[in-house]
N, C-alpha and C positions, 0 to 999 in steps of 0.2 A: 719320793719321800724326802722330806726336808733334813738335813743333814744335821739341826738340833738336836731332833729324834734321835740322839745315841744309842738311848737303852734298849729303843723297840729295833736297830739294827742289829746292835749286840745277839740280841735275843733268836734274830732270823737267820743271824749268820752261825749261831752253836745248834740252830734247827737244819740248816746247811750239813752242818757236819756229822748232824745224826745220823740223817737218812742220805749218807753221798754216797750208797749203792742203789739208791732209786735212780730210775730213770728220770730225765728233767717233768716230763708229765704224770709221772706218778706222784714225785717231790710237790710239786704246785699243790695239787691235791691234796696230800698229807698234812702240808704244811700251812694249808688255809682252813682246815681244819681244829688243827691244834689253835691258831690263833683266836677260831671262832672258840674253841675252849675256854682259853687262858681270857678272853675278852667277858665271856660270862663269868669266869670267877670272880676277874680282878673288879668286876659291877657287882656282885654278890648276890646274881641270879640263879648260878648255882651252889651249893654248900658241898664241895668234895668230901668224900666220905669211901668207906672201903667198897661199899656195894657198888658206886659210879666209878669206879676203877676197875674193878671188876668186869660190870658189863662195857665198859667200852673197850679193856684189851680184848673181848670177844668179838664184838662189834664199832668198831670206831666209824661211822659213820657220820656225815650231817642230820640225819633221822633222827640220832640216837641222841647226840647231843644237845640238840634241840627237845627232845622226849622230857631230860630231866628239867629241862629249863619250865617247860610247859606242865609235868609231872603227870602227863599224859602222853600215849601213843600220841606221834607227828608223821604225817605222811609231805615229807618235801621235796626228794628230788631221789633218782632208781641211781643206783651207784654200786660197783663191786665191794665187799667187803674188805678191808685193810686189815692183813694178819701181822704182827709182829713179833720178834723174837721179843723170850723174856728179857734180856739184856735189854735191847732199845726201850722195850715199855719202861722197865723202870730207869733208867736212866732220864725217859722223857716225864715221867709221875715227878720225876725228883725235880726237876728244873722247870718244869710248871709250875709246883710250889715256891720255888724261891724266892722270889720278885714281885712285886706287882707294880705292870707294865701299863696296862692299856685301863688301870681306874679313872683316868684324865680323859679318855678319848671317847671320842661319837662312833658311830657304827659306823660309818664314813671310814677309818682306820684301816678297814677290811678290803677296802677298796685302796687305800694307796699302799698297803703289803703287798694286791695281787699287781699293782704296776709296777712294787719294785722288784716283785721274781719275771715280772715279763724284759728281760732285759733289752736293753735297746736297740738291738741288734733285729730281734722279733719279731717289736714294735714296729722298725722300718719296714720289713719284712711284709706284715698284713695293711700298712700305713694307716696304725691305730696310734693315738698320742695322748697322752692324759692333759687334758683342759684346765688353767688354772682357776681355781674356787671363784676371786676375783671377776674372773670372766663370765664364765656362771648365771652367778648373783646378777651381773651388769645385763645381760640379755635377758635372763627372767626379769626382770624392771621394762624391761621394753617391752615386754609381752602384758598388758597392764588388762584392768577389765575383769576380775575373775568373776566367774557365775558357777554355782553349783555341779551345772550339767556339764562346763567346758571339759574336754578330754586334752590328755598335752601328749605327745607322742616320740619318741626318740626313738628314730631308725636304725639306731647302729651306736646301742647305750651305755657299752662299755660294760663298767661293772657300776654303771648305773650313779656317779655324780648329780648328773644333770635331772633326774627322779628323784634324787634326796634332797639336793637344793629345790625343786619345786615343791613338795611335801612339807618342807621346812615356813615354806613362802606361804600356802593352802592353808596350813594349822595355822597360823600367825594372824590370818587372814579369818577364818572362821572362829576364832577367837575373841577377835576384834569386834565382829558381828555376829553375836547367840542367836541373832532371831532367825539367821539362815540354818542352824545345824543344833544347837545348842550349846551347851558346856562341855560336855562330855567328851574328854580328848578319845575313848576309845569307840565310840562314836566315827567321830570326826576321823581317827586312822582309818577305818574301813570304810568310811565312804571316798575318803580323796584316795586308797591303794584300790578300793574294785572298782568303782565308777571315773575315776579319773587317770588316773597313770598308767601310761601303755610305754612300753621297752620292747625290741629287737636284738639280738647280740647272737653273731656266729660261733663265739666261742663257749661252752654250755658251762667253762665255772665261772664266767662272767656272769652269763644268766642267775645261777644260784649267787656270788657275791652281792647282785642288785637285789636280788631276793631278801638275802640276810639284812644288808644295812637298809632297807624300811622296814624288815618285822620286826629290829629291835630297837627302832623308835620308840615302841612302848615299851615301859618296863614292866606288861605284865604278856605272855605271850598268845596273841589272838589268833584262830584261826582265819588266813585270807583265801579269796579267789584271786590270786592274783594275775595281771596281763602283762608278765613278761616273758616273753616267749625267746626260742630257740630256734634260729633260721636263718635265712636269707631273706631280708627285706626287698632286693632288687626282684629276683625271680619268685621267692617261695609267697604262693597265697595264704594267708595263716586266716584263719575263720572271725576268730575277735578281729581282725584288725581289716577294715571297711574302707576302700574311698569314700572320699567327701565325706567323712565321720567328723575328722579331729578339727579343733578352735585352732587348735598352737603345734606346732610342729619343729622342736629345735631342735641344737645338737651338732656334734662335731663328725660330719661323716669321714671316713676312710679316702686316703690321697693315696692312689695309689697307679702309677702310670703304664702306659701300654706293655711297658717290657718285662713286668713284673708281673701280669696276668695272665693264667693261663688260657691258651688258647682259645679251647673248648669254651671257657667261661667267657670269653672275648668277644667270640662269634655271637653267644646266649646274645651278651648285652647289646650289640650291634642291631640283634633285630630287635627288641625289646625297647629299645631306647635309642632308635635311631632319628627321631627330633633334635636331642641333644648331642649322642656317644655316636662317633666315628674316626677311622685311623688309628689316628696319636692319641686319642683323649683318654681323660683321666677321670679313674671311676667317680669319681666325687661328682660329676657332668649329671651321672644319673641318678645321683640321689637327691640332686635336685628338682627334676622331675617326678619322682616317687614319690617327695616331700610334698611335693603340690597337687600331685593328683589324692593323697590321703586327706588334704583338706578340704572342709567344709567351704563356700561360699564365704569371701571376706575375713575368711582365716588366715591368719599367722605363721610364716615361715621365719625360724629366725638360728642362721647357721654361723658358726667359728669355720673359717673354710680358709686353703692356701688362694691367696690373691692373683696365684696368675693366671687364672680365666679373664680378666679384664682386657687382658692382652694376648693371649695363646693363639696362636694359629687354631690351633684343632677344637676351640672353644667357638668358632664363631659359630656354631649352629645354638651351644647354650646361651648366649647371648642374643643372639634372635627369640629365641624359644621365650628368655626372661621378657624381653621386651615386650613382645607379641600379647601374651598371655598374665601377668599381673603389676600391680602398681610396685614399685619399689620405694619403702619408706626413707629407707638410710642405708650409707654403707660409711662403718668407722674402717678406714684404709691405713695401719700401722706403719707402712712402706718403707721398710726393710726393719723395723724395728722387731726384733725376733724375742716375741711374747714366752714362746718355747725355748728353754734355754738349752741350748748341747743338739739340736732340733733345725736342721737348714732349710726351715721353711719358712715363707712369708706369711703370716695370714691377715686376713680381716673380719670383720663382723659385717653381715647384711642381715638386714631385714624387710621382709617383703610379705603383701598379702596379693592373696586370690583374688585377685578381679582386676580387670585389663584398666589398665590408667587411665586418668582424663585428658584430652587433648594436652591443657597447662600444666598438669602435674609435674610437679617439681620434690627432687628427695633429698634429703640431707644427707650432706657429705662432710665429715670429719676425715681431713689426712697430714700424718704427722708431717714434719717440714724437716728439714735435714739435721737439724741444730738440735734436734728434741731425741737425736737417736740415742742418746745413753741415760734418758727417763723411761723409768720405770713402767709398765703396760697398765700396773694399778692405779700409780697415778694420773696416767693421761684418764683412763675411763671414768675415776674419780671426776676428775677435771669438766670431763663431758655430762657426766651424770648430774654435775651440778650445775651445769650450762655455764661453767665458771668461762672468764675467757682468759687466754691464754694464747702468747706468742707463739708457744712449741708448736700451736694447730691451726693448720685453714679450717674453718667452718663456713659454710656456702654450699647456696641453693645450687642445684644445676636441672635445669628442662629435662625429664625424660627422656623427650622427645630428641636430645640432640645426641644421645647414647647412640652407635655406629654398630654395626653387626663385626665388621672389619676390627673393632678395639672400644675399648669404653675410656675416654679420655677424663678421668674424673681435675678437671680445672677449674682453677676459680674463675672469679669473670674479666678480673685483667689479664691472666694467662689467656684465657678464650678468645678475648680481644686481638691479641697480640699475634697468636697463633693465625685467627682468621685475616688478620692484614697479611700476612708472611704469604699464604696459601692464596690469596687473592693479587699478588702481585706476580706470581708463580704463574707460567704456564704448563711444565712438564716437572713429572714424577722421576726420582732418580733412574727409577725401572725400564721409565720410556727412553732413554740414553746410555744406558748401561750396561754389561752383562758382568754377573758375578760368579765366582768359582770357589770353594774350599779349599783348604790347602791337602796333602797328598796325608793319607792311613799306609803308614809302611807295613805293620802288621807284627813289627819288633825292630823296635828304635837300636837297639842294641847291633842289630847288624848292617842297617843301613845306613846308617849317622856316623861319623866318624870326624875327626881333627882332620889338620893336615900334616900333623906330624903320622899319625895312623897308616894314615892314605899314603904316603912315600915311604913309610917301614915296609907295608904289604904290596909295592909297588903297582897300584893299581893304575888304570889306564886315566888317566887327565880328561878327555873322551865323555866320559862317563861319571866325571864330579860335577857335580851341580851344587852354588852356596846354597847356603840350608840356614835359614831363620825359621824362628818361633816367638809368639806373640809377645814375650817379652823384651825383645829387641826392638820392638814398634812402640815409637813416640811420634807426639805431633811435632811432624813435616820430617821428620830423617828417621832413619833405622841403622840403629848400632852396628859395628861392621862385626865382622862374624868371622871364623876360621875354622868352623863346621862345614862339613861338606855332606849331599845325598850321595849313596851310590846309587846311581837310577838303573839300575841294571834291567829293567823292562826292555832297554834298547840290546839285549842280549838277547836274540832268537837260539843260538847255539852254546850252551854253556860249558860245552868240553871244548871250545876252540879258545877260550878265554881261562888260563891255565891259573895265571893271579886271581883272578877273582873269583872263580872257582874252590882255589887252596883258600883264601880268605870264608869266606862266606860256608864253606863246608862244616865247622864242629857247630854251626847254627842247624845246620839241613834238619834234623829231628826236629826241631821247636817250628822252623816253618814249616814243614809238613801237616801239620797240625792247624792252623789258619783256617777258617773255615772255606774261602776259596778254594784254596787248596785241594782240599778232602773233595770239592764240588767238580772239582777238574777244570775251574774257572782259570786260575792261574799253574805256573810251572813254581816248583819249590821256591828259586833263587828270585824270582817275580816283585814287586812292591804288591802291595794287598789292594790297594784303591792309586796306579801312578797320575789319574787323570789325565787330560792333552799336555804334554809338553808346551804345545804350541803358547799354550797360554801364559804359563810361566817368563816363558822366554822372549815376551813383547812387554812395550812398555804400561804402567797399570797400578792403583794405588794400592795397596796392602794397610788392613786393619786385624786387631787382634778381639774376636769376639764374642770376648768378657773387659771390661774396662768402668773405671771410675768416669773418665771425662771421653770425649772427643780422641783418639788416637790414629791421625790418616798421613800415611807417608807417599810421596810419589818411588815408586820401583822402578828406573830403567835400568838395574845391572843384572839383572835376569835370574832373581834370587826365586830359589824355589822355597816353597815355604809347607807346615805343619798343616796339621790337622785344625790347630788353635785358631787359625790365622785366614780369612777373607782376603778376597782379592777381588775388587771392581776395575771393567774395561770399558770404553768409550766403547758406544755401536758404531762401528764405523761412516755410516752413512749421517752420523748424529756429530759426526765432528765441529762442524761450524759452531753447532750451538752452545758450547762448552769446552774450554781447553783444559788439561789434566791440573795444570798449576791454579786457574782459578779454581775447579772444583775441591781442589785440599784447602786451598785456602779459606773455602766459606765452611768447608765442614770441619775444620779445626777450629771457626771462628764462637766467640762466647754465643753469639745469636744463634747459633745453629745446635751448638752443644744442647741450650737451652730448649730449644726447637723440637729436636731429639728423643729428649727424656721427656717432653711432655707427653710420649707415647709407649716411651720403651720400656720391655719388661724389667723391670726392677728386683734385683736378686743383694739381700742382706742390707746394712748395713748404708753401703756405698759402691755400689758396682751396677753394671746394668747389661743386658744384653745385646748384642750391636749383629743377631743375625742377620741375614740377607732380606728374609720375609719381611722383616719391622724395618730393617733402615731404607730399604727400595721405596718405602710410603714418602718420603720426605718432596719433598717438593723445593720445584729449582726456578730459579727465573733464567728468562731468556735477556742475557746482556748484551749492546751496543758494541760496536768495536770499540768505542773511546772508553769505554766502563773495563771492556776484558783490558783493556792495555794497561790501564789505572791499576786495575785488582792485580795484574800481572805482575807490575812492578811491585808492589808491595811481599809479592809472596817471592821476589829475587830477594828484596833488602831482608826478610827473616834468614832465608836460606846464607845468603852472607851474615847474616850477625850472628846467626847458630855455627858457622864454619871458626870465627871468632873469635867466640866463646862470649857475647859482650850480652849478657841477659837484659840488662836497662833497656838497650836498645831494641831488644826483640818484643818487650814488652809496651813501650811506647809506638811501634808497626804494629801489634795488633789489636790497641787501646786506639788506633785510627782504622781499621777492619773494620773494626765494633760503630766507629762514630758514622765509616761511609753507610754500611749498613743500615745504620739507624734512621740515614736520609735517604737511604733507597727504599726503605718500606713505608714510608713518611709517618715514623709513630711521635705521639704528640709528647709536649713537656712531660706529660704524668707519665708516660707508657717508658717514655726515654727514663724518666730518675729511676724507675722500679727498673727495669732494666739491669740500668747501670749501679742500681746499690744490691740485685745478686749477682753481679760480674768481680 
């Protein structure tokens, strides 16, 4: 809720204090309730009076309040009776009369109260998130075409936005044209609420809040059949609701990731939806599946969904499955611009119909640029909406056909360009030359990490310190020196023979016991939780931290053990000829390769991006000359001396000639070169 809204928080927060010996779920109830009350006064559908005070401290129900509005028995929804002390009843008679709140407001209201008792916490919780209006409006516009008979469907409807915006759209629409429905708005409500608008929602006062805000679209109260049901969309088969039924199918389904669902419900969806959902994936995988099999032929999918399926490992079955099986219209891609505010998700808009694409099919792609991240979400879609053109955005065609199951590279055609020279000059994969490792899970940093003033008070064995970086200490080409130290005490088979480290690491033994190794009888108490091979550590190898804004590859030969945060790639040893450790940092800290990079990598907020093992092993290497290694060799000496230095001009003019050798080793022409060189 918008934080102008003063009065209407006022209002829920002295409704807060009424009832703060209700339980949180008895309080939601009560207090969506009362609103639906105070919302009919303060529209003067109903007239308070002694008699409606009366029956509702008997009966406070949605039934009942509803009953007077209609001045008829209402059969709405089966609910426990709410009894109240007299105190609370008139305390609450009194402060419903005081104000009038919600005279200004749509029935819509009712729905951004119940998101703001759903607090955020929740919210992440079921990975439900309330959709901005803006956004909405902008997707029903792309859903264009209305007919009579079209049905529109949201799988997981909340408390029903995305049904009052399209009602809103339908009336407006049938109005426009009498000779489809006629005048008659109450007409026309009960043909677009029974014949057209279908809802799904797990949570059952969501169900009735979507209920409420379209039966008081009209201001006189109609009886409906309405189709929003109470369930599960993935598993539960509900009777009104048919494959191949629906025209349109939107809406903002649930993100919710492997570690957050249960089990039991995990396994369900594995078999259920194992085209799309396996492993790692994230429920939203299957609703898009669901989405598409509830449509009609040449129907309409049109989702607000988090953007990193485009790139996920554990996506690439839903991305084959997209491919495979329908056309893809457009995908607006915000990339990182975070439309949800307080909300660490990425999202984008796609839309897509039912039917497998044409050879040449090509879809529109709108993706914000980096410079456009602190404009607003309403204005870019504005912007789009009106095909305005605009700096802040790439807009460009991209072939279906070149979408990869492995990642969906949404580029424009000089990146594409640019990219396939890189990759064509290339003969191995970073993967085919490499092996990668993570850095070590102690399991509680507090016991194993220590200074080295620490390490010499508790007299520990010298033996057994190992330096100890974390991915903040990793810059391109060096890493900060350190005076943290690991206790690797893995290398302790006997830990009553080691009397210091023992006495040290002891007022910890309760908290690691507790580890879940531990408890597995995987490890011994005093043990690291994950210490990986030493061996690895302790050879030469470059160290990256894997979250970062640019490029960050340092070469390691001082045998630094390193965090959980923090990657580490090794030359195969039998791969040595084809790459030496100095050239490869050097091309991967170079602008061309940064850029290279990110043309793939999963993209998190704002300016950051993910540099796991899976995504960056894709990158592609060339095979260099000895006269070329020697050249790149030396260059990456003279940075290493001017970073020793301190002299930045200088290091800056070595890798402004990186960029230029590069530029002629992949032969890109004058155009490819200034675009290039004017995002460097």
């Amino acid at each position: 809720m918008k934080k102008e809204k003063k009065k209407i928080i006022y209002f829920l927060e002295n409704l807060d204090k009424i009832f703060i010996d209700y339980n949180q779920e008895e309080k939601r109830y009560v207090i969506m309730k009362v609103v639906l009350l105070k919302w009919l006064i303060d529209h003067q559908r109903i007239q308070w009076n002694i008699v409606i005070q009366q029956s509702l401290y008997q009966k406070f129900t949605f039934e009942n309040i509803l009953s007077f509005w209609s001045q008829q028995r209402v059969y709405f929804s089966k609910e426990k009776k709410q009894h109240f002390s007299q105190s609370i009843w008139h305390t609450l008679c009194e402060f419903i009369l005081k104000l009038d709140i919600f005279s200004k407001e749509s029935s819509e209201i009712l729905g951004e109260v119940y998101e703001y008792l759903n607090n955020v916490q929740q919210k992440k919780k079921n990975g439900m998130f309330y959709t901005p209006f803006f956004v909405i409006d902008f997707m029903l516009e792309e859903i264009d075409d209305c007919n009579v008979q079209d049905k529109i469907l949201d799988p997981a409807c909340g408390c029903g936005f995305f049904l009052s915006r399209a009602y809103d759209k339908l009336m407006e629409y049938y109005l426009n044209y009498p000779e489809l429905l006629g005048t008659d708005k109450k007409i026309i409500h009960q043909h677009i609420l029974e014949k057209q608008l279908y809802g799904i929602e797990k949570d059952s006062l969501a169900v009735i809040i979507t209920k409420l805000i379209l039966i008081l679209k009209q201001s006189q109260y109609l009886k409906t059949n309405f189709h929003i049901y109470h369930g599960d969309a993935l598993l539960k088969n509900i009777e009104g609701l048919k494959k191949n039924n629906f025209r349109v199918v939107i809406g903002n389904p649930p993100y919710i990731g492997h570690k957050k669902i249960d089990k039991k419900y995990h396994i369900q969806l594995k078999e259920k939806y194992n085209s799309v959902y396996h492993d790692k994936g994230d429920i939203s995988y299957c609703f898009f599946q669901r989405g598409i099999e509830f449509l009609q032929k040449r129907g309409k999918l049109c989702f607000f969904v988090s953007r990193y399926f485009l790139e996920a490992l554990y996506a690439s079955n839903l991305r084959e499955y997209l491919m495979k099986n329908v056309t893809i219209n457009k995908i607006i891609d915000f990339y990182g611009q975070r439309i949800l505010k307080g909300i660490g998700i990425d999202f984008l808009i796609i839309t897509l119909t039912k039917q497998k694409s044409k050879p040449n099919h090509t879809l529109e792609i709108y993706r914000l640029r980096d410079i456009a991240i602190n404009i607003s979400g309403e204005i870019i879609l504005k912007n789009i909406s009106k095909k305005k053109k605009n700096s802040d955005i790439y807009f460009f065609f991209l072939p279906q056909s070149e979408l990869k199951k492995e990642g969906w590279r949404l580029l424009c055609p000089m990146d594409r360009k640019i990219i396939k020279k890189i990759e064509e000059k290339c003969v191995f994969q970073l993967r085919d030359i490499c092996e990668t490792k993570q850095g070590i899970i102690t399991g509680k940093d507090q016991a194993f990490v220590l200074s080295k003033e620490e390490a010499k008070k508790n007299k520990l064995s010298c033996s057994l310190l190992k330096p100890w970086i974390k991915g903040r200490a990793i810059h391109s080409f060096f890493i900060e020196d350190s005076d943290t130290f690991l206790l690797y005490s893995n290398d302790i088979e006997n830990i009553e023979l080691w009397e210091q480290e023992k006495n040290y690491l002891w007022p910890f033994k309760t908290q690691l016991e507790k580890r879940r190794e531990c408890i597995r009888g995987v490890r011994k108490w005093y043990e690291l939780q994950w210490p990986r091979k030493k061996e690895f550590f302790e050879s030469t190898k470059i160290v990256f931290p894997y979250k970062a804004s640019h490029n960050r590859f340092a070469l390691d030969d001082q045998e630094n053990f390193y965090s959980a945060d923090v990657y580490g790639i090794r030359l195969k040893q039998a791969l040595k000829e084809s790459m030496s450790y100095k050239v490869l940092v050097l091309l991967l800290n170079s602008s061309i390769y940064d850029f290279y990079f990110k043309s793939f990598a999963k993209k998190l907020g704002k300016n950051l991006y993910e540099y796991y093992p899976n995504t960056l092993m894709q990158l592609w290497m060339p095979k260099f000359k000895d006269k070329e290694r020697e050249e790149l060799e030396k260059y990456y000496k003279q940075i290493i001396y001017f970073l020793r230095e301190k002299k930045q001009k200088e290091i800056k003019n070595i890798k402004n000639k990186v960029n230029q050798w590069l530029i002629e080793y992949f032969e890109f022409n004058q155009e490819e070169k200034s675009y290039l060189l004017n995002l460097f």
